[in-house]
ROZAZA-148717 format. One record per residue (C-alpha): x, y, z; residue number from 1. Coordinates in nm, 3 decimals, always signed. Example, Ala and Ser with C-alpha at 12.3 -4.5 7.8 and 13.67 -1.06 7.14 Angstrom:
! residues 2
u | v | w | resi
+1.230 | -0.450 | +0.780 | 1 .
+1.367 | -0.106 | +0.714 | 2 .
This chain:
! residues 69
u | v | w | resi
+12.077 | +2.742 | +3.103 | 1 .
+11.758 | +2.532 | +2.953 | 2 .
+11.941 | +2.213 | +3.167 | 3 .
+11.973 | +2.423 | +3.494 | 4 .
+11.591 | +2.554 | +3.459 | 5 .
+11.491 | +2.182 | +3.396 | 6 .
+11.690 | +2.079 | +3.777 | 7 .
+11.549 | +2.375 | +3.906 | 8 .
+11.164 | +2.271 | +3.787 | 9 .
+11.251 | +1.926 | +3.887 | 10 .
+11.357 | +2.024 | +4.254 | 11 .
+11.042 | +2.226 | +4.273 | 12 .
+10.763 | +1.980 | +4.187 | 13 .
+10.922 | +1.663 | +4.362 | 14 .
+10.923 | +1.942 | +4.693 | 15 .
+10.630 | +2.020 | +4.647 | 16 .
+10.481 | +1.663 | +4.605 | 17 .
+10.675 | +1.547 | +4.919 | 18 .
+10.506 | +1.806 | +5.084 | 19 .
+10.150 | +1.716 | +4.993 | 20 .
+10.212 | +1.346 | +5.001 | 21 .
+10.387 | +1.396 | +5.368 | 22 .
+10.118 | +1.608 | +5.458 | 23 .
+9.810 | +1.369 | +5.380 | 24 .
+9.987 | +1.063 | +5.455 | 25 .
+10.258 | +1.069 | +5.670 | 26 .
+10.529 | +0.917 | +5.418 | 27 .
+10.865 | +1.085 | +5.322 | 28 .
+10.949 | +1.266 | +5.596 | 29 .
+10.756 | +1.616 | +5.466 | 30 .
+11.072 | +1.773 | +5.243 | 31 .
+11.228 | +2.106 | +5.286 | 32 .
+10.927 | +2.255 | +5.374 | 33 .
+10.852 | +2.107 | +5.734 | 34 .
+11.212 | +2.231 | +5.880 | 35 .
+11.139 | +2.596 | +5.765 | 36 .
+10.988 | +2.718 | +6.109 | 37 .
+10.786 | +3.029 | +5.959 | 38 .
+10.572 | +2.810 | +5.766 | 39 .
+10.488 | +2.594 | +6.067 | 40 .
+10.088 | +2.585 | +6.002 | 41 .
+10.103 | +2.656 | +5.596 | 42 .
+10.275 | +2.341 | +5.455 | 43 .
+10.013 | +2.270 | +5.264 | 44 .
+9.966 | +2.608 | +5.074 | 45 .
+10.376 | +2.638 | +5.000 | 46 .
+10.399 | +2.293 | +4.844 | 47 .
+10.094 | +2.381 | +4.600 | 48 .
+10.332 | +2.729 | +4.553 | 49 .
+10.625 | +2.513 | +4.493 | 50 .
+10.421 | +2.292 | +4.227 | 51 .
+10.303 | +2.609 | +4.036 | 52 .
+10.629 | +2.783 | +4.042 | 53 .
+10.811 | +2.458 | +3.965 | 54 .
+10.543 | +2.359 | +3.625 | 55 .
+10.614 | +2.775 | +3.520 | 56 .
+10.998 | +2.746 | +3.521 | 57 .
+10.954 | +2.398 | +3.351 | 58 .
+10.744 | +2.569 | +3.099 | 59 .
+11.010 | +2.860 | +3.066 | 60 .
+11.300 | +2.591 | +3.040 | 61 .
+11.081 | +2.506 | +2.736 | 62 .
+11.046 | +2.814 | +2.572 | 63 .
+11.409 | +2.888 | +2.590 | 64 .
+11.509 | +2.599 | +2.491 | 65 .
+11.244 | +2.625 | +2.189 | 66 .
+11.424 | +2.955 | +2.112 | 67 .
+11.784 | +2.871 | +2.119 | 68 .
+11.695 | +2.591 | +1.812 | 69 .
């Protein structure tokens, strides 16, 4: 489960990165988020979503991996 969470956390953040990086530079092609055609307009805002969510399921694959010891 804690290795899952840690992928999951992973995917999230480097999405959410590639978003912002795409977005104010131009680089990486702009990530999952720029073929979703309801958040035409709101890239920006979803990939800071995506880092938040991403750094809280990181910081749950901590705590349960802190509790399973």
């Amino acid at each position: 489960m804690r290795n899952l969470l840690g992928f999951v956390s992973f995917v999230l953040i480097a999405q959410g990165v590639i978003g912002l990086v795409h977005h104010f530079t131009g680089w990486f092609g702009g990530g999952l988020l720029y073929r979703i055609g309801f958040l035409e307009g709101y890239e920006v805002y979803a990939s800071i979503v995506l880092l938040v969510a991403g750094v809280a399921v990181g910081a749950a694959s901590d705590k349960v991996r802190s509790a399973s010891s």
